[in-house]
N, C-alpha and C positions, 0 to 999 in steps of 0.2 A: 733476629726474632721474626723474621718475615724469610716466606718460601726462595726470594731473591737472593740469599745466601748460598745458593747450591751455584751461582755463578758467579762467587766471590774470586776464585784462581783466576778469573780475565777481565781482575780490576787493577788498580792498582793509583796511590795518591803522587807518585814519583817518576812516573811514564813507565815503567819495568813492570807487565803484564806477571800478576798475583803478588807484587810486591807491595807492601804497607809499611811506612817509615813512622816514626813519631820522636820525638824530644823527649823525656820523663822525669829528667833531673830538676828542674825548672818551671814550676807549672806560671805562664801567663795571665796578669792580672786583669780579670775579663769585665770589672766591675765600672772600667771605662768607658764613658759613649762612643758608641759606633762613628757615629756621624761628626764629622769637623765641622768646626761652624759653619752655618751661611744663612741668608735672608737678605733682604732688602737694602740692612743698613750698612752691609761690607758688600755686595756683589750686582756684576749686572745680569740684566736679562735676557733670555733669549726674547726674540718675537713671537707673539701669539699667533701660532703658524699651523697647519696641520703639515708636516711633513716638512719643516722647515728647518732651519739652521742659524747659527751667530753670524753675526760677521766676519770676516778675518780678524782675528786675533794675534796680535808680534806682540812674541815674547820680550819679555825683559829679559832672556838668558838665553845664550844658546842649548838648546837641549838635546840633550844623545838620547835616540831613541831608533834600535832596530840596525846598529851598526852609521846613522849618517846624523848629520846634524840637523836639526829643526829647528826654526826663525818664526813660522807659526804654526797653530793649529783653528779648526772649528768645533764649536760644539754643535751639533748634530739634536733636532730635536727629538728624533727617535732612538735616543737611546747609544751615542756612540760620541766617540772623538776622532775627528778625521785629520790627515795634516799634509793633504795635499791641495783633494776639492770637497766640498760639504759632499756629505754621503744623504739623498732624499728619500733613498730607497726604502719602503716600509716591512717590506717581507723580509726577512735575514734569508741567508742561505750560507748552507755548509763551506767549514775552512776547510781546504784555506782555499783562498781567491784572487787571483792574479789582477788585481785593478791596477796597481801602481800608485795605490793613495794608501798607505798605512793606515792601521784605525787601532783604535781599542773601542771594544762591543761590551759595554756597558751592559745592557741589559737592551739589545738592539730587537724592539717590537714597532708596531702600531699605535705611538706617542699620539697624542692628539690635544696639546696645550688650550686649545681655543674651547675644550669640552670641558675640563678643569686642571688646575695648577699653576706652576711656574717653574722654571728650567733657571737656574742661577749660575753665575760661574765667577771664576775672580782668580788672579795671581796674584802672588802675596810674599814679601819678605818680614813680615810683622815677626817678631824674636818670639812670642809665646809661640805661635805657630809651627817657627819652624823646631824650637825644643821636642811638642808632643811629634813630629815629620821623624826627628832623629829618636827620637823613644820607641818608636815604632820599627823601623828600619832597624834599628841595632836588636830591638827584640826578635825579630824576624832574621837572622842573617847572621854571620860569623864578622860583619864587618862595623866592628865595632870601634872604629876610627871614623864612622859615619856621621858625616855633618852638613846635615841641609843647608842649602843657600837659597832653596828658591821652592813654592808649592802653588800648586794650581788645583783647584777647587772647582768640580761642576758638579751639581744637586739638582736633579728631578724632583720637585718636591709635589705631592702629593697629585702627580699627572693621569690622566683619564684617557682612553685607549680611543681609536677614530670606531665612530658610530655609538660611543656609548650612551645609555637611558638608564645607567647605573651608579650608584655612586663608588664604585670600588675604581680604587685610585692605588698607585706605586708610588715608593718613594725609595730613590737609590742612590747612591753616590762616587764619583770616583776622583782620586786625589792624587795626583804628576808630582813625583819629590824626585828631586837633582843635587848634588851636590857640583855639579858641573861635569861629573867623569861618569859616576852611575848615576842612574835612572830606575828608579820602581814605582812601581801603581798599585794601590788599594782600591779595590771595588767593593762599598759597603751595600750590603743589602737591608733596608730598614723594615719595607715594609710593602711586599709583593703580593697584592690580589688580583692582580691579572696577566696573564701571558700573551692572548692575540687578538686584535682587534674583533670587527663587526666581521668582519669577512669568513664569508663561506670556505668553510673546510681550511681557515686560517692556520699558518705556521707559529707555533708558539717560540717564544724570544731566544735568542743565542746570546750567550756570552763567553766571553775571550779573546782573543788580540791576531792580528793577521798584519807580518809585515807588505813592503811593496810589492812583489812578485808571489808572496806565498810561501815560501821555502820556508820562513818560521810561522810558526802561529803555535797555538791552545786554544782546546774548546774545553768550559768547564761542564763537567758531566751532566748530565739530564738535560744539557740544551737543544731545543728544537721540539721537545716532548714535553706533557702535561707535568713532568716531575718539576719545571722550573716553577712551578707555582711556589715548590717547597727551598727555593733557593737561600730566603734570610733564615734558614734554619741550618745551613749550610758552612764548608769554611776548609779553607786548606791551612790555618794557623790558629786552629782552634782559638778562634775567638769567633763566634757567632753569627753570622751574617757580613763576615769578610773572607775577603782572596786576595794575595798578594802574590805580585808577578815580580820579576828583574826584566826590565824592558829594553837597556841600553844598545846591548849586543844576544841576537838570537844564539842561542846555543848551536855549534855543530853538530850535522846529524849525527855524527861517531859516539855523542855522548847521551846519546838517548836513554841511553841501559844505563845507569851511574849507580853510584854506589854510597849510601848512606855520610859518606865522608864528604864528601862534593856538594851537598845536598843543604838548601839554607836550612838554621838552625832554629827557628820556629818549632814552639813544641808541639806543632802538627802541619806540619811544613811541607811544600813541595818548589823545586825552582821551574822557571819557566820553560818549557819543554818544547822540543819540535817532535809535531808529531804525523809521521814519516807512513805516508800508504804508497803501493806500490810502486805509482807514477813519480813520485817523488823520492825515492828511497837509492841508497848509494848501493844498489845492489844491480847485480849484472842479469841482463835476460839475455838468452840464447834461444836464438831461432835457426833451426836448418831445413833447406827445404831440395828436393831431389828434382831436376825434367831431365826430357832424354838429351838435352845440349849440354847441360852444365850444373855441378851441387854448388846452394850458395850457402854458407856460412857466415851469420850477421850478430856480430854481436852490440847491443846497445845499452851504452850506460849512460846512467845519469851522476854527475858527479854535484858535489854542494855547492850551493852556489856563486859562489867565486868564480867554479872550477867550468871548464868546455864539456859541453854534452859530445862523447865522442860516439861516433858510429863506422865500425871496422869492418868492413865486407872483402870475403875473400871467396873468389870464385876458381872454380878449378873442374878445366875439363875432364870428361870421362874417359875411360879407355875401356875397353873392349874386352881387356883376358883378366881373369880371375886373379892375377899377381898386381897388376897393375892396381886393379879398383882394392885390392887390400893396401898395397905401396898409399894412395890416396885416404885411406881412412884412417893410416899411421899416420899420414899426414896432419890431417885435420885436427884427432887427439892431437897429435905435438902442439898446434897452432891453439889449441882453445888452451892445453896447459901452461903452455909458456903464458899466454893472454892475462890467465887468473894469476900465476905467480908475479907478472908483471904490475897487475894491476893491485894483489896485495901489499908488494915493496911500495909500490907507490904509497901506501895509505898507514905504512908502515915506520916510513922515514921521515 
């Protein structure tokens, strides 16, 4: 009901540019609170920090996250979970980001604890706890054999942005559940009046998750733009003021495009996606370029990241007569054909 609809074909809630998935059999009982417990009397604190972070924190579990395993994490006062080195940084910037310190970006802004609020966090195997961890997860997912053993807890609770003279405060959430093999996160959105601090011409907040090198990530929509003001009205599991990801193992880029069967079972569901721009993408670039000594023919691919970045360069002198330089551009076609057939078996088998 708004003009923004004539740009609906290049959206999509399932990474498949004009595609929209949804559950319908099962509508989700939405009359639950957003927010898992926390306060004072279960959780600690961050420090009253502007730009600050927790301490190292070791787990009680090993936890798969991003394909490797994690021993700790921090919590981040602006806004994030990091699990290599505290992240201080107050400005976000665009995924994905090659640090080598995996994060989930909460609601990653201009935090400023010491203006108002308290940053909470806690792990936890308390049995209530982890009931509603598995109620959630099996609502969200086809993997209904799911059974929490371990949840971790951090709440932003009612935080005030650096420079503020205002009383508008955030409140947001995000909740680590493991059964020791998968890994997902809920980011609750409660209660967002602010996107960026005091700062001129500030970047308003990002959220979604970036592993070590970059090759997986998600950004949830309207991040970086004024629209994240409107994020607890938001949700990719039609509930409210949540987003749920599968955080274990990033998806491969091959399965970007998927197909509603693959897809978690959330009656407004998406799974966690890599989303693949050109530098990053398992797609082949071709550059040829001509001088008077020699044509060079460079092909460079990026393969996922397992895989070697290969780069093929085939040079080949010129000749002189009219038979010859056609003889060479039958060549060349052959070389780039066999290349792409080569390079489809590969990707194939």
């Amino acid at each position: 009901m708004t003009p923004a609809m004539i740009n609906i074909s290049s959206t999509s809630n399932v990474n498949f540019t004009g595609r929209w998935f949804f559950k319908v059999d099962k509508p989700i009982n939405v009359s639950q609170n957003l927010l898992y417990p926390y306060g004072s009397a279960l959780d600690a604190l961050c420090p009253v920090s502007d730009d600050g972070s927790s301490p190292r924190i070791d787990l009680s579990v090993t936890l798969p996250l991003f394909g490797r395993n994690n021993s700790y994490l921090y919590v981040d006062n602006n806004g994030l979970l990091s699990f290599k080195d505290p992240i201080s940084s107050w400005t976000p910037r665009p995924l994905p980001i090659s640090l080598y310190n995996p994060f989930l970006a909460v609601f990653w802004a201009d935090v400023d604890n010491t203006k108002a609020g308290n940053i909470y966090y806690r792990q936890s195997r308390d049995t209530g706890l982890l009931a509603r961890a598995t109620s959630d997860i099996r609502n969200y997912t086809q993997n209904q054999n799911f059974q929490a053993q371990w949840v971790f807890v951090a709440t932003w609770d009612r935080v005030a942005y650096s420079g503020s003279t205002s009383n508008r405060v955030n409140t947001f959430q995000a909740v680590l559940i493991t059964d020791g093999n998968s890994t997902y996160t809920l980011y609750n959105y409660a209660d967002i009046q602010w996107t960026v601090g005091i700062e001129i011409n500030g970047t308003p907040a990002l959220a979604g998750y970036n592993n070590a090198d970059g090759s997986s990530y998600y950004t949830i929509p309207g991040s970086m733009t004024p629209a994240m003001i409107n994020i607890s009205s938001t949700s990719n599991v039609n509930f409210t003021g949540r987003w749920f990801f599968k955080v274990d193992n990033p998806p491969n880029i091959s399965q970007t495009m998927t197909t509603p069967s693959s897809i978690a079972t959330g009656f407004f569901s998406t799974k966690p996606t890599t989303m693949v721009t050109p530098s990053t993408s398992n797609t082949t670039s071709q550059q040829s370029s001509s001088t008077a000594s020699n044509i060079t023919v460079s092909f460079n691919s990026t393969y996922p990241k397992n895989e070697t970045s290969q780069n093929v360069t085939t040079t080949v002198e010129p000749h002189t007569s009219g038979q010859s330089t056609i003889q060479h551009s039958l060549l060349l076609v052959l070389l780039y054909s066999t290349y792409n057939i080569l390079y489809d078996l590969y990707y194939l088998i």
